[in-house]
N, C-alpha and C positions, 0 to 999 in steps of 0.2 A: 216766956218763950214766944207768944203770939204779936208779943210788941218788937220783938229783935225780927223777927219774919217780916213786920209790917213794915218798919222805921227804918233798921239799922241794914239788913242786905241791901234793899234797894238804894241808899244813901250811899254806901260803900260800892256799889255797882257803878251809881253817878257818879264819882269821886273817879273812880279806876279810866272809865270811857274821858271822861275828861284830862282825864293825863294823859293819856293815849293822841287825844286830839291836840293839845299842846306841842309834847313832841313830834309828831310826825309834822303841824304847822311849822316848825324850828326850823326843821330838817330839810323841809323844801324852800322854805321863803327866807332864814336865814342862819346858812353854813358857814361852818366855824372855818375863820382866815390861814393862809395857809404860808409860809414862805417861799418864795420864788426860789427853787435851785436849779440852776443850768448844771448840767452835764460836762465835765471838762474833762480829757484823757490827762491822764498822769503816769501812763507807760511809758517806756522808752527803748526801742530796740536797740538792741546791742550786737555785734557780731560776734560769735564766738571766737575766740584768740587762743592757738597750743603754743607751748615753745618746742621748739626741734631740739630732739636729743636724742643721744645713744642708743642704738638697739640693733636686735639680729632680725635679720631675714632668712627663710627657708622658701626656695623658688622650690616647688614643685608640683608637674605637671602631671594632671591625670587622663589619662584618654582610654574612652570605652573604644576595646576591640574584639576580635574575634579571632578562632584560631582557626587556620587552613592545611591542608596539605601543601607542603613546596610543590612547585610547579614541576608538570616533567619534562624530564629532557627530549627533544627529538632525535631518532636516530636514522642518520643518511646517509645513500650512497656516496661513496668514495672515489667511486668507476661508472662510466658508460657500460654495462655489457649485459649478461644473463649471470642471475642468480643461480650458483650452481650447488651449496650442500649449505644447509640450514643447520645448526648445534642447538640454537634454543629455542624450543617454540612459545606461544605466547602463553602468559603466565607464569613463566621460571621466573628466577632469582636470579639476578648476574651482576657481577662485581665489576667495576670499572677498569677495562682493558678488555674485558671477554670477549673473543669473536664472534659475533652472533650468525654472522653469514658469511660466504666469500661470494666475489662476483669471476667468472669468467670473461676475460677480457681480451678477444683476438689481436693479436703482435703482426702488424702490417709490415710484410717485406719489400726489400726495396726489389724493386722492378728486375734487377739484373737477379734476384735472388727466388724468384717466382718459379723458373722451369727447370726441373732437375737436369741431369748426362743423358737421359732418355730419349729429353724433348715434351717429359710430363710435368702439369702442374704441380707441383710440391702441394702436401695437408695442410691447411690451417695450424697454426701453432698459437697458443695462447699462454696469456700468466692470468695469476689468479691473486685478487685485491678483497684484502681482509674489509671485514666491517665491525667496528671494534664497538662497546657499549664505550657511551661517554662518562658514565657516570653506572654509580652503584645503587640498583633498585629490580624493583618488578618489572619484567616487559610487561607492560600492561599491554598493548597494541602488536600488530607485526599482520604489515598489510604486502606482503612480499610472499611467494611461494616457489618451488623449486623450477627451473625452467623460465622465469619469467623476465622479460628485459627490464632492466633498469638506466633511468641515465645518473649522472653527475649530481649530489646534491639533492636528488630526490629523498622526500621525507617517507622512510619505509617501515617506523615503529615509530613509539614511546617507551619512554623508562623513567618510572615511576618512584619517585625517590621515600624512602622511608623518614624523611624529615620534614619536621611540622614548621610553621613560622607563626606569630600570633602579630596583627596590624590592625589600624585605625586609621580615623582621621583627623588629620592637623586642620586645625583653624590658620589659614596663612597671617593672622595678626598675632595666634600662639608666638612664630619664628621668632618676635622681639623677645620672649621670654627663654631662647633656647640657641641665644649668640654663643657658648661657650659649648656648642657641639658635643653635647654629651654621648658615651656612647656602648653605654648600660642601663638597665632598665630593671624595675622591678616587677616582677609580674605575677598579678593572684587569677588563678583562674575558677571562675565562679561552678561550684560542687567539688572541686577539684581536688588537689596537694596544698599543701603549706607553699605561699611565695616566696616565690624564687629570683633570682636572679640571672638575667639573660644578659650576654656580652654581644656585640656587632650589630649596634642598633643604627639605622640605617632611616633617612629621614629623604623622601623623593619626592619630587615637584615634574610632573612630565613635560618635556618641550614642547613650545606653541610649535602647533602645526605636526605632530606627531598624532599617528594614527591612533584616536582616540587614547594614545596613553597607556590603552593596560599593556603590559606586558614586552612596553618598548624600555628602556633604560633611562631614568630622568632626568631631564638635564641640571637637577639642581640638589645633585645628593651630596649628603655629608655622613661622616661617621665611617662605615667601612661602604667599599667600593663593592659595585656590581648590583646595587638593589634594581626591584621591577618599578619603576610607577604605575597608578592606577588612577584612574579619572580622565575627562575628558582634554586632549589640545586644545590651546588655546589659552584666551584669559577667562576662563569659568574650571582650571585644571585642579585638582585637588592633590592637596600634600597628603600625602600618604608617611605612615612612621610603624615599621615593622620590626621584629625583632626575633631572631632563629630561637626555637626552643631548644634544650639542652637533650641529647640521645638518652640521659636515664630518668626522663620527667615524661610519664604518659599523658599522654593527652590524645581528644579526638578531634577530627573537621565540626564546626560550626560551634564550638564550646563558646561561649561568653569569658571573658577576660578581663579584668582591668589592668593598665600597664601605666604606672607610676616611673616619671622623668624625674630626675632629681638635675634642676637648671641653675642650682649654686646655691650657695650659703654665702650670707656673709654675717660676720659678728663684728662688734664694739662699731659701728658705722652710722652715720645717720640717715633718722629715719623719721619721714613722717606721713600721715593717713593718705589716701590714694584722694581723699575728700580736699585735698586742700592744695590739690596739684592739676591744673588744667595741662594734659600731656598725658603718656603712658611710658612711650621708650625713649632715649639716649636723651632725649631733652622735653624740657616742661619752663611752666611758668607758675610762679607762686606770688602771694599778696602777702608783704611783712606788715606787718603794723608797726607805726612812727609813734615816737613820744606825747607827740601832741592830738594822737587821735586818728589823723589819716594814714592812708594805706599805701602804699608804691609796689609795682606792678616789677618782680624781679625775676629774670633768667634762670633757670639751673640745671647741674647735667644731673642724669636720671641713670642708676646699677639695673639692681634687681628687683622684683617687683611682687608679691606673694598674693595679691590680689586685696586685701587690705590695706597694707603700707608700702609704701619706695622708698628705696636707696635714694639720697642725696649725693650724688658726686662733686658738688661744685655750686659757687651760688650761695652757697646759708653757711653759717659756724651754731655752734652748738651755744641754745640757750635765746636764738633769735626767734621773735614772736611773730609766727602768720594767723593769716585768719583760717579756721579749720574749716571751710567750705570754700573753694575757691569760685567766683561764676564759671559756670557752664560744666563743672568737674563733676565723677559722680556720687550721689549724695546718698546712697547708700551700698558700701564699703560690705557688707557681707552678700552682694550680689554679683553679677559678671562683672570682672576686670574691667580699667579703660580698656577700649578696643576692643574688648571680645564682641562677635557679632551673637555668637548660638552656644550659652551655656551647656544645653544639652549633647552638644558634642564633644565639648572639653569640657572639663572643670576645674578647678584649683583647689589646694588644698593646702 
């Protein structure tokens, strides 16, 4: 044991540091050869290419609105004269046609008809001029009271109608999705009833140069006649899209609403991604792909639109192959519409 302690550790100790010294000598002074490889790409981009084929579209437009009371009507003299007997005072109920007041209104004689057989002035003689409710509601107002002069046209109440309307606002780049003047609606009203469906939906743009717009007549309605626009004259006027709520569907002023346009359907039509059509309405441009690899730059008419895919009117047959991202078109198809500016005021669905 005293000879393996003396001899054999310390020799195998030499033995180990000395390999040690070897290899790391190798390791720096001479490293093992290596082959030269250059880096070379062997990718190759490709475009992606759909073919155009059959399919349905469902245009339908959603717009966040809100539900109002109808506006009320003004009620005005008829006559120049003095208010002489009141029927309704304010806060009744009155039906359309009700009298709410008359005016007394002196009946000017002619000259030769002024001095009685006496040689005396004859009494004032007067007729007396209804003032009828226009409409059927609450007087809410009545700024008029027994005695008091009135003229022509003067605004002497309100009447208050018991009818709601629920309205939004249009994106004016929407209109391209809403050529076919729809003019029903469907409407969920948020905590509300099961949706419903409203008839006389009325879509208004207010004329440049009209007094701020609310509440003058737009000059750009469609659907049924006589809507209010609202927003300001001018070109910054906002399309407004309202729709009467039905007398057996309760509802209150400031409810939240959504109100669903239904802007067409089409089936067996072609169709393809909104991705691969630089354009949004009545015309676009697409990239076919050629047999030989390059692309040609084609015309086409544009239907309906659902915010994913378009109508093809014209321009492609079915089975011809574009590249499915067109330049400049947008690249993704589950976000706003070509053209839409403000998702959050429309949507699509």
């Amino acid at each position: 044991m005293g000879v393996v302690r003396k001899w054999v550790f310390p020799v195998v100790r030499i033995l180990l540091i000395a390999a040690i010294a070897v290899a790391l000598g190798k390791l720096a002074f001479f490293p093992d050869k290596t082959e030269d490889v250059s880096a070379v790409p062997t990718g190759e981009i490709i475009e992606p290419v759909i073919p155009v084929a059959l399919g349905t579209i469902v245009n339908d437009v959603v717009v966040q609105a809100t539900v109002s009371a109808d506006p009320a009507s003004p009620l005005k003299s008829t006559a120049a004269g003095t208010v002489d007997e009141i029927f309704f005072p304010q806060g009744s109920t009155v039906a359309a046609g009700d009298v709410v007041f008359d005016v007394k209104v002196e009946i000017v004689r002619a000259p030769e008809d002024t001095i009685d057989e006496e040689g005396k002035t004859k009494p004032p003689i007067y007729r007396y001029e209804q003032v009828i409710a226009p409409a059927a509601g609450v007087l809410s107002s009545l700024s008029v009271i027994s005695g008091q002069d009135v003229t022509i046209g003067m605004t002497a109440g309100q009447i208050a109608p018991p009818t709601f309307s629920v309205s939004g606002s249009l994106q004016p780049e929407q209109r391209y999705r809403l050529v076919d003047q729809p003019t029903d609606a469907s409407i969920a009203i948020t905590g509300g009833p099961a949706a419903f469906t409203c008839t006389g939906l009325r879509i208004t743009t207010p004329l440049a140069g009209s007094e701020g717009g609310g509440g003058s007549t737009g000059g750009d309605t469609t659907g049924a006649a006589g809507a209010s626009g609202t927003g300001g004259g001018g070109g910054g006027s906002t399309t407004t899209v309202s729709c009467p709520i039905p007398g057996d569907v309760t509802v209150f002023s400031g409810l939240a609403a959504q109100m669903t346009i239904a802007g067409g359907k089409a089936e067996n039509v072609l169709v393809v991604p909104t991705t691969a059509v630089r354009g949004a309405a009545q015309s676009g441009t697409v990239w076919l792909s050629l047999a030989d690899g390059s692309t040609e730059e084609r015309p086409v008419g544009l239907g309906l639109n659902d915010g994913s895919q378009v109508e093809i009117t014209g321009g492609l047959v079915e089975g011809d192959q574009i590249l499915q991202f067109a330049p400049g078109a947008l690249a993704d198809p589950s976000g706003c519409p070509p053209g839409v500016v403000d998702c959050g005021a429309v949507s699509v669905r």
